[in-house]
C-alpha positions in Angstrom: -15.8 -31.4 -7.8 -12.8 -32.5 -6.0 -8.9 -32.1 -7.3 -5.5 -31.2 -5.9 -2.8 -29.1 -8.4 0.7 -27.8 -7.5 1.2 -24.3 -8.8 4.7 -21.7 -9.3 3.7 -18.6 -9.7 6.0 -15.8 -10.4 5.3 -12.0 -9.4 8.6 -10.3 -10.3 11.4 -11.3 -8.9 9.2 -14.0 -6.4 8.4 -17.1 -6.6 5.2 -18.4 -4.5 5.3 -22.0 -4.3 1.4 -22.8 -4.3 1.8 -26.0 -2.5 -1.6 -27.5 -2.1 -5.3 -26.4 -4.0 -8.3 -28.1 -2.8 -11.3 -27.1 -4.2 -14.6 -28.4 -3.4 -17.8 -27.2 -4.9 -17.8 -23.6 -4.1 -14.6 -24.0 -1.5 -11.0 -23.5 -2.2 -8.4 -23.9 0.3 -4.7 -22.8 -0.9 -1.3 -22.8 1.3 1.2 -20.5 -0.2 4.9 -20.4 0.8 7.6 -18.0 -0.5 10.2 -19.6 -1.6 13.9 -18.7 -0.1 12.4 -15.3 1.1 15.3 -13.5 2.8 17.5 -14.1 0.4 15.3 -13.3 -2.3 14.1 -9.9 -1.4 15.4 -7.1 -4.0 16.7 -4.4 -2.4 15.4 -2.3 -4.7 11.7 -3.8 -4.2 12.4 -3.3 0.0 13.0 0.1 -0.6 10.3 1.1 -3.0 7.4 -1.0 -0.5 8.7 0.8 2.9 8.7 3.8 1.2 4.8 3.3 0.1 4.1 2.7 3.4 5.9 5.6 4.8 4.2 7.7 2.4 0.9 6.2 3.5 1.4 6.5 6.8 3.7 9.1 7.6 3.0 11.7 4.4 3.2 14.8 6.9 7.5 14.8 6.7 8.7 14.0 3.4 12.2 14.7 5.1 12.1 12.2 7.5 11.0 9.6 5.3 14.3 10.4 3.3 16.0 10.0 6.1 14.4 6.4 7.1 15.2 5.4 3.4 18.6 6.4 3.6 19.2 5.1 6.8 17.4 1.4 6.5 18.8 1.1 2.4 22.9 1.9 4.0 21.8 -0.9 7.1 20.7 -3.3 4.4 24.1 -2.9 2.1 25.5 -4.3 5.5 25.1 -7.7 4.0 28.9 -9.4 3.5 29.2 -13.3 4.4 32.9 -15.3 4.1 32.9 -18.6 1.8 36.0 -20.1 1.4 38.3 -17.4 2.7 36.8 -14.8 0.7 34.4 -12.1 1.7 31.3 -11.6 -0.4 28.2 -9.0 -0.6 25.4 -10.2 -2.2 23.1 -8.3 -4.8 20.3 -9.0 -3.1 18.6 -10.4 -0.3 18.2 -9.7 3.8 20.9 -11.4 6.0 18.1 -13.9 8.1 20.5 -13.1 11.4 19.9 -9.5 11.1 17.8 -8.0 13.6 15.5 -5.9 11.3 15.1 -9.1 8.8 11.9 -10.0 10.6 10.1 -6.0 10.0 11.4 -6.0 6.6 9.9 -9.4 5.8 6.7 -7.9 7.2 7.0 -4.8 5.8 7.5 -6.7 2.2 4.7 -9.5 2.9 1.8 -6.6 4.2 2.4 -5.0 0.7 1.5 -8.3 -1.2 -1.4 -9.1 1.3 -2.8 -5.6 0.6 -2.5 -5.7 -3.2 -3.7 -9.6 -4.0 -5.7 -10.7 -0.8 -7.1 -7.7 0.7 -10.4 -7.5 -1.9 -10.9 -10.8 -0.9 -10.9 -10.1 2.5 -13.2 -7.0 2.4 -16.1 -8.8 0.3 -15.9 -11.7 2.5 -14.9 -14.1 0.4 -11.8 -15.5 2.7 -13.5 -17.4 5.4 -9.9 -18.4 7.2 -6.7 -16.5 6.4 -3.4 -17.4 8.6 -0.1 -16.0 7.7 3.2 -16.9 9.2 6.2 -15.0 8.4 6.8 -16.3 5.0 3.5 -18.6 4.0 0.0 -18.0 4.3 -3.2 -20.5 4.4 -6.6 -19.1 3.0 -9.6 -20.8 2.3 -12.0 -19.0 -0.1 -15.4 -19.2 -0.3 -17.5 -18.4 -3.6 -20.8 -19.7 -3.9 -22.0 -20.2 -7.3 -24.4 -18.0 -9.7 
């Protein structure tokens, strides 16, 4: 069995743009992108996923994490571009010049590996797995019963 399909899938507030699904026999080989990323991140979401990680990592100072929260949530509300003479601040999003928009990308992207790709990963199943700030290429092998 051979075919090609285009998916859009949303998870939230995301859109992954599946751009290419080749599946032969027991193979399937899937390049995901992210659409618009940096602009797309919700605050809200960027707070709630560092702070799982925190908590994860770093569950001895419950004070300190506060204090990372506060500190990364008032850096991120630093957001303000000029269009036309006026001055905007968006509702969302990471500015892409910013020097933390890379970690926070990360950050964001290592939650989504961990909750749809990691049990993959453990049983075996992913034979290649590449990821590049805001795509990822798999290819997924399940033999059949």
């Amino acid at each position: 069995m051979f075919y090609i399909s285009v998916h859009i899938r949303h998870l939230g507030n995301h859109v992954f743009v599946c751009q290419l699904v080749v599946a032969v026999l027991c193979w399937l080989h899937v390049t995901l992108d992210i659409k618009d990323m940096y602009v797309n991140l919700p605050i809200p979401g960027i707070l709630l996923i560092t702070n799982f990680w925190l908590n994860k990592h770093n569950n001895y100072n419950k004070q300190q994490n506060e204090n990372i929260l506060h500190i990364l949530n008032v850096i991120i509300r630093q957001n303000y571009f000029q269009h036309e003479g006026q001055i905007f601040q968006p509702e969302k999003g990471i500015a892409m010049g910013s020097p933390l928009s890379s970690t926070i990308a990360e950050i964001y992207l290592q939650y989504f590996e961990n909750i749809y790709i990691k049990h993959w990963l453990d049983s075996k199943e992913i034979v290649f797995y590449k990821g590049y700030v805001d795509s990822v290429t798999l290819t997924r092998y399940r033999p059949t019963p």
